[in-house]
C-alpha positions as CSV (number, residue, x, y, z in Angstrom):
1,X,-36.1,-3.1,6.4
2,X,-38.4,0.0,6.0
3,X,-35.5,2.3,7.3
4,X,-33.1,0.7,4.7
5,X,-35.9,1.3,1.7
6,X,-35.8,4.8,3.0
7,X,-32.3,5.2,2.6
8,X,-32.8,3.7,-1.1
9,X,-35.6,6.1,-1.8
10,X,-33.1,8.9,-2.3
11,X,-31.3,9.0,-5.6
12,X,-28.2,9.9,-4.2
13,X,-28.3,7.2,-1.9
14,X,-28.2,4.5,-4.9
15,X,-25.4,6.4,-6.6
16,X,-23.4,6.1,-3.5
17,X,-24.6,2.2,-2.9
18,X,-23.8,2.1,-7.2
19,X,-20.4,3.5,-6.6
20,X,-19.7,1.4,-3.4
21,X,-21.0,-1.9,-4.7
22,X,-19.3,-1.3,-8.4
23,X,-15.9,-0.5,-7.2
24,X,-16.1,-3.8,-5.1
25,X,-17.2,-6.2,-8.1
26,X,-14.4,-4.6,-10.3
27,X,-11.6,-4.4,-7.6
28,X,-12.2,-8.6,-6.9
29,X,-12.5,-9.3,-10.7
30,X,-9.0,-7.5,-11.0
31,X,-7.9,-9.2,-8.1
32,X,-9.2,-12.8,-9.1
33,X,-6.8,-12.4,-12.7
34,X,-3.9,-10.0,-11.5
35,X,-0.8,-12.4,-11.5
36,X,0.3,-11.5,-7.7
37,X,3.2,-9.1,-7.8
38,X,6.8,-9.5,-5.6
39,X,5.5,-7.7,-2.7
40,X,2.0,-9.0,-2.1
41,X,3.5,-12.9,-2.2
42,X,6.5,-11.6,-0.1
43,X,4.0,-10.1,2.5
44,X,2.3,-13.9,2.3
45,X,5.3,-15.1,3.9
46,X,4.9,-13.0,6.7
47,X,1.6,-14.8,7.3
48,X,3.5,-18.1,7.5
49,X,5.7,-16.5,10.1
50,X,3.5,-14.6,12.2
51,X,5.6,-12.1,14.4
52,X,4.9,-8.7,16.5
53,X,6.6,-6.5,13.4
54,X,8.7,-7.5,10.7
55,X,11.8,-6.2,9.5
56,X,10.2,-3.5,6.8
57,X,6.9,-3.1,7.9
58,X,4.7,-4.1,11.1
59,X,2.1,-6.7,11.3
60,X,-0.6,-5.2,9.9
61,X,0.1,-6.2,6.1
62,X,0.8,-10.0,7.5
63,X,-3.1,-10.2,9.0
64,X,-4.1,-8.6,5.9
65,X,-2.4,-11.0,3.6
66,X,-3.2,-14.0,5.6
67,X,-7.1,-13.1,6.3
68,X,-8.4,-14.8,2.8
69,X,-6.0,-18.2,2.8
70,X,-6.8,-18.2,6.6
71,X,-10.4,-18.5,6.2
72,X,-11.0,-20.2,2.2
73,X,-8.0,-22.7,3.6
74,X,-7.4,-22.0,-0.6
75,X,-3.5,-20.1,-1.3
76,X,-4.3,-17.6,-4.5
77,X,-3.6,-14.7,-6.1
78,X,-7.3,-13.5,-4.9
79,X,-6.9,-14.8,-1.9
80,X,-4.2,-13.1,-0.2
81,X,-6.1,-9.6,-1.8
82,X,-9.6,-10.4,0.5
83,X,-8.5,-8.6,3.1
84,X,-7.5,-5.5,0.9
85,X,-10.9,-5.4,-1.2
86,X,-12.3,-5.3,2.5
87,X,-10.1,-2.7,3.9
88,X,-10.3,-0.6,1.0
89,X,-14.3,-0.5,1.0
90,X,-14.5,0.3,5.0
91,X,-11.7,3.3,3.9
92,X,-14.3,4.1,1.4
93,X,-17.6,4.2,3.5
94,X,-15.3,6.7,6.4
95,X,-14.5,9.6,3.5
96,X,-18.1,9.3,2.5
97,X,-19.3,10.1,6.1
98,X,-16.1,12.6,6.8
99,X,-16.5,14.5,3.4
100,X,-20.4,14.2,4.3
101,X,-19.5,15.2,8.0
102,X,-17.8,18.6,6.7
103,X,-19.4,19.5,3.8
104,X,-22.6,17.9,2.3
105,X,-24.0,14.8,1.3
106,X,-23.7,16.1,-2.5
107,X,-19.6,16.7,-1.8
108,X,-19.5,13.2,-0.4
109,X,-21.0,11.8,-3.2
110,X,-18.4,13.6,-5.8
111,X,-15.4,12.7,-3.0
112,X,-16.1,9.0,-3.3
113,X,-16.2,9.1,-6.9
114,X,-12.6,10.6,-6.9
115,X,-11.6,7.9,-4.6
116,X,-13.7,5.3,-6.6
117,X,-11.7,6.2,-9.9
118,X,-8.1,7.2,-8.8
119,X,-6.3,4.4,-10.3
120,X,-3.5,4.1,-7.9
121,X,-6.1,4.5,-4.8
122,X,-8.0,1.2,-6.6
123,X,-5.0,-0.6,-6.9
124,X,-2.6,0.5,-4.2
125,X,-5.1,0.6,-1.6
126,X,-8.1,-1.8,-2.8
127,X,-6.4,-4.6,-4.9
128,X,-2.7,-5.4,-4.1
129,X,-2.4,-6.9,-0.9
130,X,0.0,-3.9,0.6
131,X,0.3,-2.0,4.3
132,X,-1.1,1.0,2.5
133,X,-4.5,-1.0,2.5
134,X,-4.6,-1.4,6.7
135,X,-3.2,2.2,7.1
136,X,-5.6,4.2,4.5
137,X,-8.2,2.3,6.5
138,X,-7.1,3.8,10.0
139,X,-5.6,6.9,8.2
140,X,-9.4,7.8,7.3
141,X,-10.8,6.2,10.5
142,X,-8.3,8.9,12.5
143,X,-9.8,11.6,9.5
144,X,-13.2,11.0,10.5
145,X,-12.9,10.5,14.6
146,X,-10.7,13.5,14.1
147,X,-13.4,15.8,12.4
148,X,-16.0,14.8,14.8
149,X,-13.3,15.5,17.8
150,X,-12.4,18.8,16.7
151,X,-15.6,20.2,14.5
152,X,-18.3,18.8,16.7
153,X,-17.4,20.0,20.1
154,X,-18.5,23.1,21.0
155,X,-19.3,25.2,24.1
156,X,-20.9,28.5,24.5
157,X,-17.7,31.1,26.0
158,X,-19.4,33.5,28.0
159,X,-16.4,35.8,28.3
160,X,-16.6,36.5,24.4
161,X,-19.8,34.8,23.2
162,X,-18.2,32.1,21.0
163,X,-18.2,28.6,20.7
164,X,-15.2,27.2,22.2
165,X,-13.4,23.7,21.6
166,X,-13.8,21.4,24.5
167,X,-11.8,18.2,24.7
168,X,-13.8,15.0,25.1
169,X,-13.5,11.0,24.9
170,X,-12.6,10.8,21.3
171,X,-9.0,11.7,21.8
172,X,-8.7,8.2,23.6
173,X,-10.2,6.4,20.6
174,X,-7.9,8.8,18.4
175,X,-4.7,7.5,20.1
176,X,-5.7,4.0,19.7
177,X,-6.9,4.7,15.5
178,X,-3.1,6.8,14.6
179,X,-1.7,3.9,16.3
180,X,-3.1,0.9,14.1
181,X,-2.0,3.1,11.6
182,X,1.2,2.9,12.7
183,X,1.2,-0.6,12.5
184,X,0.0,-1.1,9.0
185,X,3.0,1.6,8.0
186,X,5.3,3.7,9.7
187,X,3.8,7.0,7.9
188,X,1.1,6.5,10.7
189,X,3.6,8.4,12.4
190,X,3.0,11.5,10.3
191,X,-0.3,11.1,10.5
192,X,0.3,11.4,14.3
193,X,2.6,14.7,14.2
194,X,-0.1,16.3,12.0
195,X,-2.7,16.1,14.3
196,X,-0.4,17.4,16.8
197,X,0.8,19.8,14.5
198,X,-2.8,21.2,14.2
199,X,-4.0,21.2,17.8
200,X,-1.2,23.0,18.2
201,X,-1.2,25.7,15.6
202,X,-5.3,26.4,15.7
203,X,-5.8,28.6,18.8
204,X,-9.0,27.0,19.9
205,X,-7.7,23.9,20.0
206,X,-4.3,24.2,21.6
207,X,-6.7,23.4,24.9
208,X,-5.9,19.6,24.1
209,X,-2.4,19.8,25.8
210,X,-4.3,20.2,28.9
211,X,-6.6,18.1,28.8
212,X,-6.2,14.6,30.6
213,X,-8.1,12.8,27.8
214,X,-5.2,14.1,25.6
215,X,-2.7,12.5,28.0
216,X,-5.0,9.1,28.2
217,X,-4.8,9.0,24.0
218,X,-0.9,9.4,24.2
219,X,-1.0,6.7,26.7
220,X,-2.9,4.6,24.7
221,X,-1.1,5.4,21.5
222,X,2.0,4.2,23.4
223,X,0.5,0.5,24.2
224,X,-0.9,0.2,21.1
225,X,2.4,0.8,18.8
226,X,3.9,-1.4,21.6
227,X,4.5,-4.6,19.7
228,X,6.3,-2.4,17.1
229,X,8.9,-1.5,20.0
230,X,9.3,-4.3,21.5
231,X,10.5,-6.1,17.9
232,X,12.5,-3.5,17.5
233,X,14.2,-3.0,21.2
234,X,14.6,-7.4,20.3
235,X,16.2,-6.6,17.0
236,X,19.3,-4.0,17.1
237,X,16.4,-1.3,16.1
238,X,16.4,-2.9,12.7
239,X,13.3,-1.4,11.8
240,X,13.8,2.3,12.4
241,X,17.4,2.1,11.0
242,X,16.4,0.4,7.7
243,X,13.3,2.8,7.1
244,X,15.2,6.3,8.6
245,X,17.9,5.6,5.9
246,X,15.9,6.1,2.9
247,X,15.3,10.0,4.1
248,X,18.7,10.3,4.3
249,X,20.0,12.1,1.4
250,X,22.9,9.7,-0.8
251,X,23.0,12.1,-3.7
252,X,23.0,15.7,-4.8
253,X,19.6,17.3,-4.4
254,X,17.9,17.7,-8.4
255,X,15.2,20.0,-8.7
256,X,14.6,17.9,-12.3
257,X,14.2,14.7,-10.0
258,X,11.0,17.0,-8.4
259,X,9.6,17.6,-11.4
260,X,9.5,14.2,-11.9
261,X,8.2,13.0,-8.8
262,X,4.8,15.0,-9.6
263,X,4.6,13.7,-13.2
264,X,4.5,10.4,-11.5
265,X,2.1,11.5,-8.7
266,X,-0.2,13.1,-11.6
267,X,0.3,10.0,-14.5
268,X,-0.9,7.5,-11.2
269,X,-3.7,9.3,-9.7
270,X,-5.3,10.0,-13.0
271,X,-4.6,13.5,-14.7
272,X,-8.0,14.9,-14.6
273,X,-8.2,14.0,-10.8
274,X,-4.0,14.5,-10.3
275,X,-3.8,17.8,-11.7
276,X,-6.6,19.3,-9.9
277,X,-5.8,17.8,-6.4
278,X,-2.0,19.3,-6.9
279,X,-3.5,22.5,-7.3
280,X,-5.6,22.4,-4.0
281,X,-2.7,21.0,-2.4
282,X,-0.8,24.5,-3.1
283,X,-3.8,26.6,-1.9
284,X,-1.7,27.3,1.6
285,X,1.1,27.7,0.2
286,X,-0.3,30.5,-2.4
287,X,-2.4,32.0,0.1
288,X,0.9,32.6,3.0
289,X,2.4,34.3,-0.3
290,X,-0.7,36.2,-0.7
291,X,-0.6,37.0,2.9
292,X,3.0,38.3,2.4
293,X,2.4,40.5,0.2
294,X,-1.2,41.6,1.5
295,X,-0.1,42.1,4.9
296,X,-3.3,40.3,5.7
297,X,-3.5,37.3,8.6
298,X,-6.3,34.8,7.2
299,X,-7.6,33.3,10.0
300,X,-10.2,29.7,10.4
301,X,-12.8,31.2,12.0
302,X,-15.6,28.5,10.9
303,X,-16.0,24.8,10.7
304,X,-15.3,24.5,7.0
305,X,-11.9,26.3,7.3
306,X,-10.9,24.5,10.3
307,X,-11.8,21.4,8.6
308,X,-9.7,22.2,5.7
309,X,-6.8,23.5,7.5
310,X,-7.2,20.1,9.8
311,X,-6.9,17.9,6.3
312,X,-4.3,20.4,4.8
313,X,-1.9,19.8,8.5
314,X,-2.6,15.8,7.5
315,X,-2.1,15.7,4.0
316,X,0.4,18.5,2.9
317,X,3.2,17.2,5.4
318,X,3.5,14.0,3.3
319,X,2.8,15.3,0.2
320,X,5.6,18.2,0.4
321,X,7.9,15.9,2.4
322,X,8.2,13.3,0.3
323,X,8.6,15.4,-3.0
324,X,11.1,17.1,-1.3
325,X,12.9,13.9,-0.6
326,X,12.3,12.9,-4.1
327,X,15.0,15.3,-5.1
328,X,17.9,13.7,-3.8
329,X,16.5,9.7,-4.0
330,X,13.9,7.7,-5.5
331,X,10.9,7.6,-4.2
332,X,7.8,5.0,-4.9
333,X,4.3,6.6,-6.0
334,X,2.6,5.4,-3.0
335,X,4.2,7.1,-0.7
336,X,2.4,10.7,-0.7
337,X,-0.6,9.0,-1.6
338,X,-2.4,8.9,1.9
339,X,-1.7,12.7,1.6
340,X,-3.9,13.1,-1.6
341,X,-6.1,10.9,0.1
342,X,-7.3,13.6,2.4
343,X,-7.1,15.7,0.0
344,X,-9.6,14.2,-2.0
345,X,-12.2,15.7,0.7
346,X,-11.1,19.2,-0.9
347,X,-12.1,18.5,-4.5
348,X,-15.0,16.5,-3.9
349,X,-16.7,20.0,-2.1
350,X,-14.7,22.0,-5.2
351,X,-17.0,19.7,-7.5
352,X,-20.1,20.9,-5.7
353,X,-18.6,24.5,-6.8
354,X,-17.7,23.8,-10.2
355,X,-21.5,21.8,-10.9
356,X,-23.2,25.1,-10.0
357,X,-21.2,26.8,-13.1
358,X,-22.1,23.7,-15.2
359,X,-23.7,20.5,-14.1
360,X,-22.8,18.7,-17.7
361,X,-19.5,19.7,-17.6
362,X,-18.8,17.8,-13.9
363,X,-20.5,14.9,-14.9
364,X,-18.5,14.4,-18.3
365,X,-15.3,15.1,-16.3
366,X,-16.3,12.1,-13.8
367,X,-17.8,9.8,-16.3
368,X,-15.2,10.1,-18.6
369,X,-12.0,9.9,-16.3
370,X,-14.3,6.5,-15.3
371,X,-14.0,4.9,-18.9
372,X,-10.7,5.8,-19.5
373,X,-9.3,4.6,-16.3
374,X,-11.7,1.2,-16.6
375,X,-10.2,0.4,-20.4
376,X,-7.2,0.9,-19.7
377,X,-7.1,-1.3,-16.7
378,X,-8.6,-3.6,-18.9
379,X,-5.9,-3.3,-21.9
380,X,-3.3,-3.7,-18.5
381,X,-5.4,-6.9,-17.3
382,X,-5.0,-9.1,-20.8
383,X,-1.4,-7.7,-21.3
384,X,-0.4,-8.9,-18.1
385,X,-2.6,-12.4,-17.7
386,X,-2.4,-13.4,-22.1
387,X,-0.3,-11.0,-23.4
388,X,-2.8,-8.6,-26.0
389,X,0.0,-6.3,-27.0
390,X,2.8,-9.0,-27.1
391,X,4.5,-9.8,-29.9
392,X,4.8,-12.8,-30.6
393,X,1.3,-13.9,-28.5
394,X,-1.5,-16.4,-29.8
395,X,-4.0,-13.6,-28.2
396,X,-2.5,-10.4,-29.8
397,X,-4.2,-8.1,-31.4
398,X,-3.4,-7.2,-34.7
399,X,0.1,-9.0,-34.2
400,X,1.5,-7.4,-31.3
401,X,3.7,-5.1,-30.8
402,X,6.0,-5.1,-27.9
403,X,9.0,-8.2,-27.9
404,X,9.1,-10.2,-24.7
405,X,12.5,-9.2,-24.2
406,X,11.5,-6.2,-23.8
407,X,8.5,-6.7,-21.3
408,X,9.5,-6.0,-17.6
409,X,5.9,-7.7,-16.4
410,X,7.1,-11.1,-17.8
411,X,8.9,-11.0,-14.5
412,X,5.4,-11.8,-12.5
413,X,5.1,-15.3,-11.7
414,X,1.7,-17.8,-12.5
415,X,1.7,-19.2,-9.5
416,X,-0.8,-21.2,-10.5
417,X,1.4,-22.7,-13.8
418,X,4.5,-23.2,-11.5
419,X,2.7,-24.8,-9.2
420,X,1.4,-27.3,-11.7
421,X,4.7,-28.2,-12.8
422,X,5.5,-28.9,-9.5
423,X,2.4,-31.1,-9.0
424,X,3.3,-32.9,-12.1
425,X,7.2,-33.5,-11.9
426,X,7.8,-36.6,-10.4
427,X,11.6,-35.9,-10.3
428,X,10.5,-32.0,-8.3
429,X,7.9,-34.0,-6.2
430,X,10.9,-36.2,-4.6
431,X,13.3,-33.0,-4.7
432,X,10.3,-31.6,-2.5
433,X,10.3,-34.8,0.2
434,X,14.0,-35.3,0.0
435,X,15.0,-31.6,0.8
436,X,15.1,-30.0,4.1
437,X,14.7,-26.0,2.5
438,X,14.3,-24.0,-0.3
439,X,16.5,-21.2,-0.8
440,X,16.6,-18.1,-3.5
441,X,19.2,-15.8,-4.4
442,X,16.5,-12.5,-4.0
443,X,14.0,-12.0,-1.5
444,X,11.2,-11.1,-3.4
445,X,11.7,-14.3,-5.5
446,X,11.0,-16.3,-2.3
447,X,7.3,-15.3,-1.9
448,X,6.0,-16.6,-5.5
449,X,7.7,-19.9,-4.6
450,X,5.9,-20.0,-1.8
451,X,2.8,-19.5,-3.1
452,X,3.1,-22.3,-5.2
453,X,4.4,-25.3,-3.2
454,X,2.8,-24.8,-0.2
455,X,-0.4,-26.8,-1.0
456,X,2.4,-29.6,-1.8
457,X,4.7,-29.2,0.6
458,X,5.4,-27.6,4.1
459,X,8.7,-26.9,3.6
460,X,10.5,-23.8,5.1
461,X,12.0,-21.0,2.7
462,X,15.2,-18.9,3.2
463,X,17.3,-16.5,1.0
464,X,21.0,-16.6,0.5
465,X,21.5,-13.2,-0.8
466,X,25.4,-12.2,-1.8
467,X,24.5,-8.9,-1.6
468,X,23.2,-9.2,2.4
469,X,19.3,-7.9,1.4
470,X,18.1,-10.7,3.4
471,X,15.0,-8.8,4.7
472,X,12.5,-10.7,6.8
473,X,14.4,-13.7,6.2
474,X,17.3,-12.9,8.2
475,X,14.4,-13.2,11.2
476,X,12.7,-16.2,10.4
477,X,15.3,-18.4,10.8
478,X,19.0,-19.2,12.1
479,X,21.9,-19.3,9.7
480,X,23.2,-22.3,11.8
481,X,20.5,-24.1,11.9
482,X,20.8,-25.7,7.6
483,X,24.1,-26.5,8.0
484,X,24.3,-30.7,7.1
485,X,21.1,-30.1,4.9
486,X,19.7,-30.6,1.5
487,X,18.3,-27.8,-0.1
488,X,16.4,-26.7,-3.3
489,X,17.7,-23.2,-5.3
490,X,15.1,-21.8,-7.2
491,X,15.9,-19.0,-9.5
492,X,14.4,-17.4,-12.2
493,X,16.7,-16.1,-15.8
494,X,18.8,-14.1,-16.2
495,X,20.0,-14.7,-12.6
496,X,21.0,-18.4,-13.6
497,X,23.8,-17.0,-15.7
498,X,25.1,-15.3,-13.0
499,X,28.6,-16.3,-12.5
500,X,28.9,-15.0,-9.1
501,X,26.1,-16.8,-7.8
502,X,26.5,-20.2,-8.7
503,X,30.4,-19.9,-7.5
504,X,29.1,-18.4,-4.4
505,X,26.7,-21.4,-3.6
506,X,29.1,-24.3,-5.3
507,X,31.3,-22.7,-2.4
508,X,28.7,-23.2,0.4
509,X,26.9,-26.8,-0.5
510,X,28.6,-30.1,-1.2
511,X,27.2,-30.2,-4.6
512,X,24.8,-28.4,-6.9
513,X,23.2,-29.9,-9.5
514,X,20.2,-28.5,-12.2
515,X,17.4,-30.6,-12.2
516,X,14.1,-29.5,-13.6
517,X,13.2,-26.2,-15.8
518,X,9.7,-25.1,-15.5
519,X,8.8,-22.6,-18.6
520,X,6.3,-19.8,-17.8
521,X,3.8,-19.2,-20.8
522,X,1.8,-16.4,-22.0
523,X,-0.3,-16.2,-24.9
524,X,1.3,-19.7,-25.6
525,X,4.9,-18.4,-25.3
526,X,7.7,-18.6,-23.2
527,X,8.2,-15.4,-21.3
528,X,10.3,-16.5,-18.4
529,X,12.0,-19.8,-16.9
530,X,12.2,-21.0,-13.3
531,X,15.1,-23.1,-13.0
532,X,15.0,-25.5,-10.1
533,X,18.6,-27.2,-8.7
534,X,19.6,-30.1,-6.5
535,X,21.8,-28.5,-4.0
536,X,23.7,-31.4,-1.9
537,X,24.7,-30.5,2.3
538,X,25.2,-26.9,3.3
539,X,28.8,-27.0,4.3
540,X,28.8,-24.0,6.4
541,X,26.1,-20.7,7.0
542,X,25.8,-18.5,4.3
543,X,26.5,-14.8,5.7
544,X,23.9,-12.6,6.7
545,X,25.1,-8.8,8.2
546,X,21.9,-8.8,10.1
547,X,19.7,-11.4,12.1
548,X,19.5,-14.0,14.1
């Protein structure tokens, strides 16, 4: 107790306890009133098939998904996001002590504010209910167990009085941390070849491929991405194919495309903390140009130049890569952010610099990137749950302005409304007793359904998709194995005026017939429709090109 007043005592101890605890509060109250988006309730599913790996992503995101229905026995929007908030704080905590590890306890202070405010850090990492969440957590366990590997051991070298690097037992723990991050996401696996990648390009260090504790960590790293293997060697490699062709270039490579990639990057971290975190990220690159034309070699002959070129082999490899890649295909925001992530540690010390040239100016730049990114959650927040800038909307302010037609987020499904409608159907009750399955025509359809009849009824859930993008739910059960059954189609508009669709199904089940519509509101209008049908006897399988 007296130790933990002691720790209090110091005033930037309660900023970092302020920060810590804040973030939490407003991460769950975004999480309790955040409609849950496609992936997050398509990741729930995974929970109710629990499996070694999954077709897109390994089992990470399924534990973390299932962790809050699991133990509150309760199936929600906030829920499924418990094990996120909690993930994201313990990712939070490990920069603090890595930033505070490296630099100072000031620069740790200023990194976790970055991290605190980032919006897509917040919501990517500590809200939605995602694989980034697991991975940033062993992305910045791996950060911090690799700073204390490589910074922190040191031996006197007689032969030219130095300190030399000397391998210890860390590099078996590191083996086991880059693997879990494997299994939250596959970009664990750069986060793997950048250690490497530094080991082997700082001279001190290249000692590691000799040492057997290097050898145990690869060993270890091997057993613990096991499960990912062994799903894979089960399943045709299904994994590695799906995820290897999205780096393979479709189109002609657009250096506009580029530019647009880091808009996007800067618009989602924030610009005050996007634009700043760019230009440290291009601090190598300048200085090998400077090199060039300097003839000079710039060499890491201290901790705090190791320690950045250690985040920069981490970071940049993701960061470049994936803008590269975003010339020639889309690419989603998320995808370079673990990169930034480290990267973060770099202009939390560059805060320390710019405070000692003006104290006031750092602390308006923090404060108000805060507000701005706190209201306009908060604008986001009643748009999405009651519709403040929706026109027409019973909660809009000063009338409204944007149609619903024209709304994309009407798309997210209240769980909670459809699964009141359900409740209170008597003719979808019986549908619910009386039929073997649900299917939907998209996969991503197929989570929010879930979500909402589960409580009522255990009933199984497929996807007949005509265009084949089955994903987990080519896995999770046999296309034989519904023939001779009843079945519920559950689609949302405009896919019920799809032509092809409905011929496609009339062709596969005995009879299908519309039963029930279920209108989503918003601000007291209709912004969407679930349309629930009858479908009579599956006459044969409906095709899958992959599965069981």
């Amino acid at each position: 107790m007296q130790l933990a007043q002691k720790w209090l005592a110091r005033k930037t101890n309660q900023s970092v306890l302020c920060l810590l605890v804040g973030g939490l509060l407003f991460r769950a109250i975004i999480a309790f009133w955040l409609y849950p988006t496609f992936d997050e309730a398509y990741y729930y599913l995974y929970s109710l098939h629990l499996d070694w790996s999954y077709f897109d992503h390994p089992a990470m995101v399924a534990l973390t998904t299932g962790f809050g229905p699991w133990i509150t026995g309760e199936v929600s929007q906030f829920t499924i996001r418990i094990g996120a908030i909690l993930w994201y704080t313990g990712s939070l905590v490990l920069l603090y002590l890595t930033s505070r590890k490296i630099f100072s306890a000031k620069a740790a202070e200023f990194t976790l504010a970055i991290a605190t405010i980032s919006p897509i850090f917040q919501i990517g990492f500590g809200v939605l209910s995602l694989p980034d969440s697991p991975l940033i957590f062993f992305w910045s366990a791996s950060l911090y167990c690799a700073v204390v590997e490589f910074l922190g051991q040191r031996s006197q070298d007689k032969s030219c009085n130095t300190l030399a690097y000397i391998p210890s037992y860390r590099l078996a723990i590191l083996g086991i941390l880059v693997g879990l991050a494997c299994n939250s996401k596959y970009h664990g696996f750069i986060l793997g070849l950048g250690l490497v990648g530094f080991c082997l390009s700082s001279p001190p260090h290249r000692v590691v491929v000799r040492s057997p504790w290097a050898w145990l960590s690869l060993g270890l790293f091997i057993i613990t991405i096991s499960p990912i293997v062994l799903w894979n060697m089960q399943h045709d490699w299904i994994s590695f194919s799906f995820q290897s062709e999205r780096a393979v270039p479709k189109n002609s490579y657009n250096l506009l495309n580029v530019g647009l990639v880091y808009l996007t990057q800067v618009a989602y971290l924030f610009p005050s903390i996007g634009f700043p975190l760019w230009q440290i990220s291009l601090q190598p690159i300048l200085i090998k140009i400077k090199q060039v034309f300097s003839r000079k070699t710039f060499t890491y002959k201290d901790d705090f130049h190791t320690a950045k070129f250690l985040i920069f082999w981490i970071s940049l490899t993701l960061i470049l890569g994936f803008t590269f890649i975003g010339g020639y295909r889309q690419i989603l925001p998320a995808w370079t952010m673990p990169g930034f992530w480290g990267i973060t540690l770099l202009l939390g010390q560059q805060a320390v610099i710019w405070q000692q040239k003006s104290r006031r100016w750092v602390r308006r730049w923090l404060l108000g990137s805060g507000i701005m990114v706190a209201s306009i959650f908060l604008i986001v927040l009643l748009q999405l749950t009651i519709g403040i800038l929706q026109k027409p909307s019973q909660y809009a302010l000063m009338g409204g302005f944007l149609p619903v037609k024209n709304d994309p987020s009407t798309e997210l499904i209240d769980i909670q409304q459809l699964r009141r409608s359900f409740h209170e159907s008597p003719i979808l009750q019986a549908a619910l007793q009386n039929s073997s399955f649900i299917f939907t025509n998209r996969y991503y359809l197929g989570g929010p359904i879930a979500m909402s009849v589960q409580p009522l009824a255990k009933i199984p859930i497929t996807c007949f998709d005509i265009g084949n993008d089955n994903r987990g739910f080519a896995f999770w059960s046999k296309a034989e194995q519904w023939v001779g059954k009843d079945a519920l189609y559950i689609t949302t508009a405009p896919f019920n005026l799809r032509q092809d669709l409905m011929a496609s199904y009339r062709n596969h089940f005995h009879s299908l017939e519309e039963i029930e519509q279920i209108v989503i509101r918003r601000g007291g209008v209709a912004v969407n429709v679930v349309y629930v049908y009858q479908a009579k006897k599956l006459l044969k399988p409906y095709p899958r090109s992959y599965g069981i």
